[in-house]
DRENVOSE-86371 format. One line per 3 residues: their letters; for each residue z, x, y of N, C-alpha, C, O, CB. Coordinates in pm, 1 decimal. Last residue first. Glycine has a CB too. Layout:
! residues N
A) Z,X,Y,Z,X,Y,Z,X,Y,Z,X,Y,Z,X,Y ~ ...
! end
This chain:
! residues 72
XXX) 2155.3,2665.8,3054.6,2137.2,2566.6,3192.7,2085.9,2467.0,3129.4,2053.9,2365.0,3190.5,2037.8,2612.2,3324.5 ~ 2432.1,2872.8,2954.5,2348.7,2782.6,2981.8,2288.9,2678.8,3101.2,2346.1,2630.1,3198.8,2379.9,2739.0,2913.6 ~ 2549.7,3175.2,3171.5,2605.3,3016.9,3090.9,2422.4,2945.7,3065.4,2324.1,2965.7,3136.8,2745.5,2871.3,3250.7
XXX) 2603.8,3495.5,3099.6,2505.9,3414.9,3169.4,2582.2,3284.8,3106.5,2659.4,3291.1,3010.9,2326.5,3444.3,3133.0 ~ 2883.1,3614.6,3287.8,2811.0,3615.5,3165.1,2720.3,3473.9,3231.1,2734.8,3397.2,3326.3,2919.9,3599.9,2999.8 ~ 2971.4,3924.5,3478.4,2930.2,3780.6,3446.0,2899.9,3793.8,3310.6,2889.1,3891.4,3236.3,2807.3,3718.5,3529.3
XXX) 3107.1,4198.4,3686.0,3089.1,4111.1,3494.1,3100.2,3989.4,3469.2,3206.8,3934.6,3441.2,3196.5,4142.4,3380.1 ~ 2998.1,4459.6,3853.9,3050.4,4314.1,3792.9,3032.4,4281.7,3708.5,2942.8,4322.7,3634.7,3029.8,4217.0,3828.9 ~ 3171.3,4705.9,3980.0,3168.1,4673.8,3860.3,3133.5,4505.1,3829.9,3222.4,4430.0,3789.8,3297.1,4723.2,3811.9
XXX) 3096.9,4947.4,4307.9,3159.4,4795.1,4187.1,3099.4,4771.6,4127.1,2978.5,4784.2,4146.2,3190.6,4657.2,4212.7 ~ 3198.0,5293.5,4181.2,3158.6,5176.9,4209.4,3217.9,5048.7,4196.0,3317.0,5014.4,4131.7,3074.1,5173.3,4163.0 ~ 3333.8,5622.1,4206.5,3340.9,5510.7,4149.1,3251.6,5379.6,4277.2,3247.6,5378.6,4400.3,3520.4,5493.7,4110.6
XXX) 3114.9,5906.5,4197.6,3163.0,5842.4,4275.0,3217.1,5670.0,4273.3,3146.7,5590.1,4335.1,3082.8,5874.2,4347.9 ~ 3106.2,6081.1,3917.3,3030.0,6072.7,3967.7,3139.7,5920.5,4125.8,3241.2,5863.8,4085.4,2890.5,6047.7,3838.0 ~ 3202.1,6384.7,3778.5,3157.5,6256.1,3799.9,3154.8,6202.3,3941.0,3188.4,6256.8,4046.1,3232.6,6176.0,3723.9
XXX) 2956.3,6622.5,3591.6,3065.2,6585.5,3711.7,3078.9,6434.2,3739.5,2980.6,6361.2,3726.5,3019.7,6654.3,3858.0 ~ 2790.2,6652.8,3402.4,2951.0,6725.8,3398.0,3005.9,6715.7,3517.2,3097.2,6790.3,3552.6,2962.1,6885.8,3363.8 ~ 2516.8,6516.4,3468.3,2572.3,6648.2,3452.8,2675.2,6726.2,3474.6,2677.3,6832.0,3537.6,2524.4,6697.2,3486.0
XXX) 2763.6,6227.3,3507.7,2646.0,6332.2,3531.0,2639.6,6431.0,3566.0,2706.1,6477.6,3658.5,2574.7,6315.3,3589.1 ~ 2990.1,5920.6,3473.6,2967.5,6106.0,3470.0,2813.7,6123.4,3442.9,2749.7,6048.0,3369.6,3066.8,6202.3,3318.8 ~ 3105.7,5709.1,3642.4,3024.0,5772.8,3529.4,3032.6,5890.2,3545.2,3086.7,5951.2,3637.4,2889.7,5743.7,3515.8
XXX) 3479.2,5508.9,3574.0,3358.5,5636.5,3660.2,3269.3,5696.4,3565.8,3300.8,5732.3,3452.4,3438.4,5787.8,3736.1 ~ 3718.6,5315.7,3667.0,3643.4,5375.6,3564.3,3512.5,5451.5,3643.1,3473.1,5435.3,3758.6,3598.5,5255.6,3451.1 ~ 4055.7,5321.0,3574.8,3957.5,5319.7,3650.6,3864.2,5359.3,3587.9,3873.5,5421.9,3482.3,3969.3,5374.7,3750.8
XXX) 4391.6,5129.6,3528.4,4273.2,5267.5,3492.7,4169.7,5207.8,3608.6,4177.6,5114.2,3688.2,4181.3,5276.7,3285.3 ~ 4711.9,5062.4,3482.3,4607.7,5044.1,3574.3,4515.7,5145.9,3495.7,4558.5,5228.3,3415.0,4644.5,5075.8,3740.6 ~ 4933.2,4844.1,3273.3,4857.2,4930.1,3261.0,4739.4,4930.4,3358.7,4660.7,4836.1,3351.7,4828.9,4927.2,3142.4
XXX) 5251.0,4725.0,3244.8,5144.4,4696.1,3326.1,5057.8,4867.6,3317.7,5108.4,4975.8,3347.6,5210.6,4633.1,3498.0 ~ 5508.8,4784.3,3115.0,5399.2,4710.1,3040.3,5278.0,4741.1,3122.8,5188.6,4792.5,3055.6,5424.6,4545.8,3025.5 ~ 5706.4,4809.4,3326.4,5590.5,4915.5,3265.0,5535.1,4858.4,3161.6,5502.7,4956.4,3094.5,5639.1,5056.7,3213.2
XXX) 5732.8,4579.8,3376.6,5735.4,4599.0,3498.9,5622.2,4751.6,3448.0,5516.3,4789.7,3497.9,5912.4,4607.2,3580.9 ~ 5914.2,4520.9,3137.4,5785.0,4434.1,3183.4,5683.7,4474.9,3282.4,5570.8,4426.0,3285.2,5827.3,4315.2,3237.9 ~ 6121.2,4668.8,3141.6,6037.1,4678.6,3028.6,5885.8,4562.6,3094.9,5767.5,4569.8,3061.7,6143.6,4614.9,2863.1
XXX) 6275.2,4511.2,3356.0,6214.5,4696.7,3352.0,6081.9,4690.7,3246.7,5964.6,4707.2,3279.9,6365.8,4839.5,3261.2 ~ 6292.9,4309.8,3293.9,6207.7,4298.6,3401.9,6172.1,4463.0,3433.9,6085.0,4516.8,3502.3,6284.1,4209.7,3529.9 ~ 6462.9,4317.3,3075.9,6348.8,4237.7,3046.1,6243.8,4291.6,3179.9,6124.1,4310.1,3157.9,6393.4,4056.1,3041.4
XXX) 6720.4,4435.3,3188.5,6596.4,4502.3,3082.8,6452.9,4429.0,3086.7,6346.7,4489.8,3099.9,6647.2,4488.9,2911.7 ~ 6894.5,4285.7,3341.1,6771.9,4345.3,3419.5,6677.6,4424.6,3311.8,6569.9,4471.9,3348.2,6827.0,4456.3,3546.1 ~ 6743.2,4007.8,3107.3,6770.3,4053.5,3237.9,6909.1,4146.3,3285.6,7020.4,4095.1,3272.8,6768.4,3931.2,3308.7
XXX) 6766.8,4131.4,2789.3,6808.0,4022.6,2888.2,6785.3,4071.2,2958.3,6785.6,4193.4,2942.9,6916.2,3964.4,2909.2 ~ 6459.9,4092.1,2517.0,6538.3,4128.9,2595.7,6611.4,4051.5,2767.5,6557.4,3967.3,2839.2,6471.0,4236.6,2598.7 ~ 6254.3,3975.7,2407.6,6386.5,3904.1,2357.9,6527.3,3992.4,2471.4,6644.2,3958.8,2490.4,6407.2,3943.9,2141.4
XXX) 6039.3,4042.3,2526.6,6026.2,3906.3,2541.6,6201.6,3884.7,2520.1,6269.4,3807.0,2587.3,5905.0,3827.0,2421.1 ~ 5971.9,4287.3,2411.0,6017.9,4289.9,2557.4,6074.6,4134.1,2558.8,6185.8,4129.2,2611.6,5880.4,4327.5,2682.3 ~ 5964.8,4239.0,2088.0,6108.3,4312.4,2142.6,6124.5,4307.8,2356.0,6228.3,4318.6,2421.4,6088.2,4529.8,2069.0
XXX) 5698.2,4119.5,2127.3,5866.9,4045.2,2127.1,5943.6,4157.5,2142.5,5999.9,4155.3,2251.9,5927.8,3957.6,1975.1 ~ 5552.8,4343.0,2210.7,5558.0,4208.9,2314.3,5697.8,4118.4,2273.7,5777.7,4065.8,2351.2,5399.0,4096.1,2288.6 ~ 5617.7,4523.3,1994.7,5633.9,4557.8,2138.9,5658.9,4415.0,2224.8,5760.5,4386.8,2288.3,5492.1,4641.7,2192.9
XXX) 5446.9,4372.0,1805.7,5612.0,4403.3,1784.7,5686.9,4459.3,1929.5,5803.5,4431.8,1957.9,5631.9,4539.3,1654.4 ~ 5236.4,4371.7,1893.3,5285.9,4235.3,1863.4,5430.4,4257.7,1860.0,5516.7,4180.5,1901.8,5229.3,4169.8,1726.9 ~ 5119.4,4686.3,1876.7,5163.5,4604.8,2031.3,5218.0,4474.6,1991.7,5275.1,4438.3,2094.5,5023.1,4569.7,2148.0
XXX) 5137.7,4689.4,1622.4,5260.5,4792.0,1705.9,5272.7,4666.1,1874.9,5359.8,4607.0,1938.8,5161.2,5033.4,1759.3 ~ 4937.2,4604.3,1535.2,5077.5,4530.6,1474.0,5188.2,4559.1,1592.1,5280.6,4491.3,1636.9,5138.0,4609.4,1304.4 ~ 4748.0,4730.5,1743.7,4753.2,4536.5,1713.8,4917.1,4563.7,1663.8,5009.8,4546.2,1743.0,4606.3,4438.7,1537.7
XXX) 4821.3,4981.2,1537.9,4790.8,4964.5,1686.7,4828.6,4755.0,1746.0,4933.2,4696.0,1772.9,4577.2,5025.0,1698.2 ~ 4683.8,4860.2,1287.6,4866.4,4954.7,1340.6,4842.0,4923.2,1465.2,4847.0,4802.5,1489.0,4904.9,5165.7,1323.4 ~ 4495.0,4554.5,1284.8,4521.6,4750.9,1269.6,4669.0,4784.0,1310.3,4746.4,4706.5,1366.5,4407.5,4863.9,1402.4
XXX) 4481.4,4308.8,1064.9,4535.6,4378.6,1153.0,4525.9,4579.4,1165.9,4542.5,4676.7,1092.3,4669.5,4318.8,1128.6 ~ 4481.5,4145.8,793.0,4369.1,4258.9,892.0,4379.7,4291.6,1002.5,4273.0,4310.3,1061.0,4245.5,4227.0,916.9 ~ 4647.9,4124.3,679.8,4693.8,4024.5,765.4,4532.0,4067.0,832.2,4485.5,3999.8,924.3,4867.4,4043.5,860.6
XXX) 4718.3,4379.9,531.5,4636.5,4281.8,453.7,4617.2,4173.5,497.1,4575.0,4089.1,418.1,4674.2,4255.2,345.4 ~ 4767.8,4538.9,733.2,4700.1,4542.4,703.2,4629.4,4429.1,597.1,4509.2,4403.6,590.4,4721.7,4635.1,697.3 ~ 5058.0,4407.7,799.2,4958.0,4358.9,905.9,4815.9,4427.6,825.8,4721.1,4356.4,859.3,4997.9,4429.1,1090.2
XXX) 5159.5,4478.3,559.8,5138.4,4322.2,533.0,5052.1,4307.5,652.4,4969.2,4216.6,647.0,5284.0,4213.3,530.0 ~ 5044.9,4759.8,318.1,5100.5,4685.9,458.0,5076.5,4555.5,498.5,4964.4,4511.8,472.2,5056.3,4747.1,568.2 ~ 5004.9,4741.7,-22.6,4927.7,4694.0,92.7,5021.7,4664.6,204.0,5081.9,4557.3,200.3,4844.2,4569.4,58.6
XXX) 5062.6,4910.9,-320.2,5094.0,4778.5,-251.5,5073.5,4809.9,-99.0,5130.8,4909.7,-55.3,5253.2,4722.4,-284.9 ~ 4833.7,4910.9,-594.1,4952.5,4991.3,-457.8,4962.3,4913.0,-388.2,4873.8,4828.0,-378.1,4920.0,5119.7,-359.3 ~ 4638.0,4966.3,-778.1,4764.8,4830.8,-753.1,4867.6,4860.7,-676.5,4984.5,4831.9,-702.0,4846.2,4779.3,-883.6
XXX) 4361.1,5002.8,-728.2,4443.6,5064.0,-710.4,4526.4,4978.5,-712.8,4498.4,4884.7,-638.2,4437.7,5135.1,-628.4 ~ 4025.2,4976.4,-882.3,4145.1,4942.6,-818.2,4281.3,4976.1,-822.1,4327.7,4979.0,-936.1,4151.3,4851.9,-829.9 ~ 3778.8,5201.7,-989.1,3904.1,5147.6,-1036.0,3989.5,5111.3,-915.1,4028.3,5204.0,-844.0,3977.0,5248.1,-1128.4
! end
């Protein structure tokens, strides 16, 4: 039996929370004035790294490349 409950609009958009949350994040930085705009922008910026692990230790970061093949 279907349920007639009514549906979040980014969910029925197929969107996840996460997706909706960051779309609503990017305009609220976008509409803000200078000097906010350039704080809020400035931590937007996300660094990581990445490293394998073996046997429960990890392991010494590398380089990473990432092609893709193209036709020939």
């Amino acid at each position: 039996m279907a349920s007639s409950a009514a549906v979040p609009f980014w969910r029925a958009a197929g969107m996840t929370y996460i997706t909706y949350s960051n779309i609503c994040a990017n305009l609220v930085r976008k509409c803000l004035k200078e000097p906010f705009k350039a704080e809020s922008m400035n931590r937007e910026k996300v660094h990581f790294s990445l490293s394998k692990w073996a046997d429960g230790k990890p392991q010494k970061p590398g380089f990473f490349f990432f092609f893709t093949l193209l036709p020939v």
